[in-house]
One Martini backbone bead per residue (centre of mass of N, CA, C, O) as a GRO file, in nm:
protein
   61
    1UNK     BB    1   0.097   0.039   0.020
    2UNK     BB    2   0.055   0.356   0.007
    3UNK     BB    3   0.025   0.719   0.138
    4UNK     BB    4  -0.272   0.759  -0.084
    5UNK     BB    5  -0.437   0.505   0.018
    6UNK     BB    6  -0.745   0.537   0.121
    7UNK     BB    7  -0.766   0.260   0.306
    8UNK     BB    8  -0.457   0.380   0.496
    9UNK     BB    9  -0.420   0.581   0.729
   10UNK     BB   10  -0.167   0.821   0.806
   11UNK     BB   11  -0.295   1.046   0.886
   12UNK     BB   12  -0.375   1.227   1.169
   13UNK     BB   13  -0.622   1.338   1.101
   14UNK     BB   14  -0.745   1.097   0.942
   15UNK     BB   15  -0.745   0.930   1.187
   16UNK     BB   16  -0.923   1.105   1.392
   17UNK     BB   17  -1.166   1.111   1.207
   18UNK     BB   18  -1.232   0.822   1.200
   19UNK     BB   19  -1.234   0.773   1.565
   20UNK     BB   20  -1.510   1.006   1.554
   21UNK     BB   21  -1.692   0.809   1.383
   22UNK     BB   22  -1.648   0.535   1.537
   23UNK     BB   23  -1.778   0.667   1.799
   24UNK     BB   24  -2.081   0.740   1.633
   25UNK     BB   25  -2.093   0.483   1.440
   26UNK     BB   26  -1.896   0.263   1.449
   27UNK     BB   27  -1.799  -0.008   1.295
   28UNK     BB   28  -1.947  -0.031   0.931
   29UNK     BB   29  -1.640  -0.137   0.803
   30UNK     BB   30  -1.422  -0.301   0.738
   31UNK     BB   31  -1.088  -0.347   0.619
   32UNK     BB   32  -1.186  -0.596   0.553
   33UNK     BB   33  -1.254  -0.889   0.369
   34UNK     BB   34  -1.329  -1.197   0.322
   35UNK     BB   35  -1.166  -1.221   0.043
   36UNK     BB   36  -0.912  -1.093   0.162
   37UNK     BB   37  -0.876  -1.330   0.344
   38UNK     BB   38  -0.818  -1.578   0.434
   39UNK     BB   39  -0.897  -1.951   0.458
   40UNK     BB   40  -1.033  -2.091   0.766
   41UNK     BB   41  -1.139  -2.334   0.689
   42UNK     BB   42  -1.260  -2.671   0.631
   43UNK     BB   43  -1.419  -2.915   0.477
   44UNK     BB   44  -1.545  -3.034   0.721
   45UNK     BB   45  -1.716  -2.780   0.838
   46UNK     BB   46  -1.969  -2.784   0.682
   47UNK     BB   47  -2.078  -3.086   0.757
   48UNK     BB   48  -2.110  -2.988   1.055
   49UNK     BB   49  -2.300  -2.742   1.021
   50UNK     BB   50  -2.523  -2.954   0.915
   51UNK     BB   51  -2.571  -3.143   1.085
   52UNK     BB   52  -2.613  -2.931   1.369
   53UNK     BB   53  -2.895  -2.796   1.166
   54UNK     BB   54  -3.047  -3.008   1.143
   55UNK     BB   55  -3.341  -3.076   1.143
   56UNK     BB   56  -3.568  -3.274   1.325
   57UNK     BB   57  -3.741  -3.372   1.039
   58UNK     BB   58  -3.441  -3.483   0.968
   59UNK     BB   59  -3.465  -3.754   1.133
   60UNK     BB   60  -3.450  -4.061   1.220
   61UNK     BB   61  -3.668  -4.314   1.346
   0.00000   0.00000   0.00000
């Protein structure tokens, strides 16, 4: 990233101002999107997150 990358405050007034926004609306949006992030899941995980939320009327009787 460069020190004009709109994306990464380098200016003190620009964090300043970041931080009074932060403080009265919140993080709006994160920094990074989840697309921007490594992928933390395992193959796993999807099919243990499907068995864990099946509904009850899909359970064997």
């Amino acid at each position: 990233m460069t020190a004009n990358d709109p994306g990464r405050a380098t200016d003190p007034a620009e964090r300043e101002r970041r931080r009074r926004l932060a403080e009265i609306f919140g993080d709006v949006l994160p920094e990074t999107t989840s697309d921007d992030r490594p992928d933390r899941t395992t193959a796993g995980d999807g099919e243990r997150w499907y068995r864990e939320n099946r509904p009850p009327h899909h359970d064997a009787r």
